[in-house]
N, C-alpha and C positions, 0 to 999 in steps of 0.2 A: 133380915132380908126384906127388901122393899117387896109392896104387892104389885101383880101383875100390873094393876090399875097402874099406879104412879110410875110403871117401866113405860106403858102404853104411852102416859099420859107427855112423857119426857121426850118419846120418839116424835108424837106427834108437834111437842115443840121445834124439835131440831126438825123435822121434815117442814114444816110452817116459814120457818125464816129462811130455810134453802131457797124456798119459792119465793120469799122476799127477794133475797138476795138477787136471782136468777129475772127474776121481774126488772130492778131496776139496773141490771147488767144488757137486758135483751137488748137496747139502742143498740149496743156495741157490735152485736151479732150480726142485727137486724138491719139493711142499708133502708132505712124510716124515709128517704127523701127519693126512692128513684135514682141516684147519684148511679153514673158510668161506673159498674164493679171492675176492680183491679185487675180479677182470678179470672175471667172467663178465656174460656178454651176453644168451644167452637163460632170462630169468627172467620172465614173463611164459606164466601159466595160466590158459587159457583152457577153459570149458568148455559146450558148446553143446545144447541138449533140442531139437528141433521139435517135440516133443510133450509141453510141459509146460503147464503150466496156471495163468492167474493170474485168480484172483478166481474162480475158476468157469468160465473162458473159455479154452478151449484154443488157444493161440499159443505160438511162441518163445519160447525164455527164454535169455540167457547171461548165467553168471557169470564174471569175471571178474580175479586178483587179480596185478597187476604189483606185482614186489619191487625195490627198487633201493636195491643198497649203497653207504651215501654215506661222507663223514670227518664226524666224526675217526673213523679207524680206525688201529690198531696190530697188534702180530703176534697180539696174546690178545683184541684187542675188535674189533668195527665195528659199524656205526648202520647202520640197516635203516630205510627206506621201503616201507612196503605198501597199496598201493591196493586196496581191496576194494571189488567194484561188479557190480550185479544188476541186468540190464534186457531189458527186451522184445524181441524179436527178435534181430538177428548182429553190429548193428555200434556203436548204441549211441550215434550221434554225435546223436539227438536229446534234450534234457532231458526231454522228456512220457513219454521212454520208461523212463526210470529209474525202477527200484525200491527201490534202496536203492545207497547209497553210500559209504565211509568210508575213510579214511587213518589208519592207523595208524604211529607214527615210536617206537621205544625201540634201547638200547644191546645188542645179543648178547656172549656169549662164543664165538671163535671157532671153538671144540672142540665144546662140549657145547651151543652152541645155546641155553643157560639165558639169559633175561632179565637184562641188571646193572642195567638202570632201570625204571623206572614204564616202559610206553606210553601218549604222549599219542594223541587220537585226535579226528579233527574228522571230522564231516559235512556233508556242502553241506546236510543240510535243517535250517538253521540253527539247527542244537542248540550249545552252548557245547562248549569244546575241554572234555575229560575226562582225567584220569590212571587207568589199568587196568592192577593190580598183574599180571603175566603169571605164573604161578607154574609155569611149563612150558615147552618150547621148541613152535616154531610148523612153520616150511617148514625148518627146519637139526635134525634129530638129531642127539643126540650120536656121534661117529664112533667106524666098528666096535664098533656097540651089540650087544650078548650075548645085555642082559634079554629076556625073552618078555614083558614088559608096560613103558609107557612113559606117563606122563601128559602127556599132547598137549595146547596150547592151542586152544582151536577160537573163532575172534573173535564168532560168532550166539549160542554159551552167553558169553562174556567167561567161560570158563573153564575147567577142564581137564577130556579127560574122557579117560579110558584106552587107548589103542590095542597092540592085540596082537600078534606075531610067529604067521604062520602058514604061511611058507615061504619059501622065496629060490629064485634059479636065475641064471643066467650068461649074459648077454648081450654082446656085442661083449669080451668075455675080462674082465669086472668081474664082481661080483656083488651083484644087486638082490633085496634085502629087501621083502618082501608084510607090510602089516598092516593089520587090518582095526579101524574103531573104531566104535563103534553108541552112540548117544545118545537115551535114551527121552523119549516124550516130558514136553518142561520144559515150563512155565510161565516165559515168559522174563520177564513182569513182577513177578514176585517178584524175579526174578535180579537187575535193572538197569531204573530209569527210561528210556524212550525214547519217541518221539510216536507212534510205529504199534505201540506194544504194549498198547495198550487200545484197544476198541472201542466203542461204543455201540449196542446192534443193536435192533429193534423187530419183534416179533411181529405176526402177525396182526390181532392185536386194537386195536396200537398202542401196545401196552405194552413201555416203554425196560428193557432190561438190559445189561450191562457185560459183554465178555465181554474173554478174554485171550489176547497170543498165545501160539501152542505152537512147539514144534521138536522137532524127532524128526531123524534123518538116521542112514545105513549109508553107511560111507565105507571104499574101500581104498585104502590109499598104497603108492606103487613108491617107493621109497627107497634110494638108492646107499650103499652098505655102509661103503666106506671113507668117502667124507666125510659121511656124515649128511644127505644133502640130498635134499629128496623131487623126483626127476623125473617122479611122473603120480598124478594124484587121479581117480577115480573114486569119484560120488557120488550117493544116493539122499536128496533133500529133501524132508519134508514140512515148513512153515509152514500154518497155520491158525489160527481163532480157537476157543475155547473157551469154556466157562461155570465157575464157579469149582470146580465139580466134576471137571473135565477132561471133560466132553460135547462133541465135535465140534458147532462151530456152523456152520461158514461157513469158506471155503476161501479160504487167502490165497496163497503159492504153492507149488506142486510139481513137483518137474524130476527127471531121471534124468541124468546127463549126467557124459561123463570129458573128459580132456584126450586131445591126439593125436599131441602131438611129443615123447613121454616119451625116443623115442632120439634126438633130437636134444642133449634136454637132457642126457643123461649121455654124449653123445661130448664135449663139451666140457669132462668132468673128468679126460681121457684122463691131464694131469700130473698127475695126486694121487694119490698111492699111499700104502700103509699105510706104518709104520715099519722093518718088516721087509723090506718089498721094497724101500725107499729105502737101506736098509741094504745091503742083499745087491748091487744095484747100482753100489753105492760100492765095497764088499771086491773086486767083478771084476773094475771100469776100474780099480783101483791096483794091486792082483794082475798083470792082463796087461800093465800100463804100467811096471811093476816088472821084470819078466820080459824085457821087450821091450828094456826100458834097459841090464838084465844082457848081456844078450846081446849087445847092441850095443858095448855095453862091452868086452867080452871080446873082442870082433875087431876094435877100436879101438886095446887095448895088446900086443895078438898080435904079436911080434916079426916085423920083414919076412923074407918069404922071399930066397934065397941069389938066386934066380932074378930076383925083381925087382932086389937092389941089382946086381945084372951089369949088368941092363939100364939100370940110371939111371946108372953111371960108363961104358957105352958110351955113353953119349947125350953 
């Protein structure tokens, strides 16, 4: 019968190389680069006013833009679905209550966020599908971004407009990046054909003029550091009509409104870690599984003592 010693000595082998093992496996586990995860579940941003305003008439408003990451996906790309949708009151499930609509579907890189294809883009108000060059990343930053400025796609301009770094701070042991992005007011029908971006308005008198719509909006985004990915919008929207001079004509809509489960969303990147800490991770379980296995080793080929072999030829 083997002594205890060398039973000890043989587990702690086999536990030693487990941690090897399990060390130079953890890349696999571990998303080491910030990289867009596959699996994630709550994507879906909701943001709700009771006190905005449409048409001149103060009621509810929410917006709301569900993302869902489809195939083909690989380790460097994935295809992205985004429902973008604007409507009266909290829940949305009637069509009379809609304000605007749209789905947008193109290819990401899974690092940097950057558009690989056109987005096509359909609306239920039975406009034709469209292709919109994206020339910027949208809801995925690029991961452990540095720059103090970043050209943001924003889908109301179909186009980029600058978002800035103006702080971070540490939440649940991550840390989340503040930026803030302001977009004066556009003339969206210069920007892009659409049916609600001209007007026809009549004066007093009776007399028809054209007017256009505007956008203006101050947005801050909560952004998770390592992987790029925004967990909480907070936004100030104006929509309105204008005359070709930018003269306020007529009030189309306006809301205040943030999202509310920003920690929700970034406890569920709790496995994505920068490169460094996937790194550093790895060197300690093979380090201590190293260590563990030496040792084990070492009182594994330790010559028996005089005391035990007495006792096995008295046996």
């Amino acid at each position: 019968m083997l002594p205890k010693s060398r039973i000890l000595s043989a587990l702690l082998v086999g536990l030693g190389v487990a941690l090897m093992v399990a060390g130079f496996a953890a890349p696999r586990f571990l998303l080491g680069d910030g990289r867009l995860p596959l699996d994630l579940e709550n994507t879906t941003y909701t943001l709700h006013d009771e006190n905005a305003s449409v048409e001149g008439e103060a009621q509810p408003v929410t917006r709301q833009l569900h993302m869902e990451i489809q195939n083909p996906a690989t380790d460097e790309m994935a295809s992205l679905r985004v429902g973008d949708s604007l409507f009266r009151g909290a829940e949305g499930d009637k069509l009379e209550d809609l304000i605007t609509a749209q789905t947008w579907s193109w290819q990401v890189d899974r690092k940097s966020g950057d558009a690989l294809t056109p987005a096509t883009v359909s609306s239920v108000m039975i406009m034709p599908t469209e292709e919109i060059d994206m020339e910027g990343p949208w809801l995925k930053l690029p991961v452990n971004a540095e720059a103090e400025t970043i050209e943001l796609f924003d889908p109301i301009l179909r186009d980029t407009a600058e978002v800035q770094l103006v702080g971070n701070e540490q939440i649940d042991g991550r840390q989340v990046d503040s930026y803030t992005q302001q977009v004066e007011p556009t003339n969206l029908a210069r920007e892009y054909a659409a049916m609600n971006n001209t007007k026809t308005l009549h004066d007093e008198e009776g007399n028809a003029s054209t007017s256009y719509l505007h956008y203006a909006v101050e947005r801050t985004l909560q952004v998770d550091h390592v992987s790029g990915l925004v967990i909480g919008i907070d936004e100030d929207v104006d929509l309105y009509y204008a005359d070709a001079s930018g003269e306020r004509a007529e009030d189309y809509v306006t809301y205040s409104a943030a999202t509310q489960d920003n920690a929700a969303k970034l406890g569920q990147l709790t496995g994505i870690v920068s490169q460094e800490t996937s790194r550093t991770i790895t060197i300690i379980v093979i380090t201590v599984g190293a260590i563990i296995a030496l040792v084990g080793l070492i009182g594994a080929l330790r010559p028996e003592s005089r005391r035990f072999k007495s006792r096995a030829r008295a046996k």
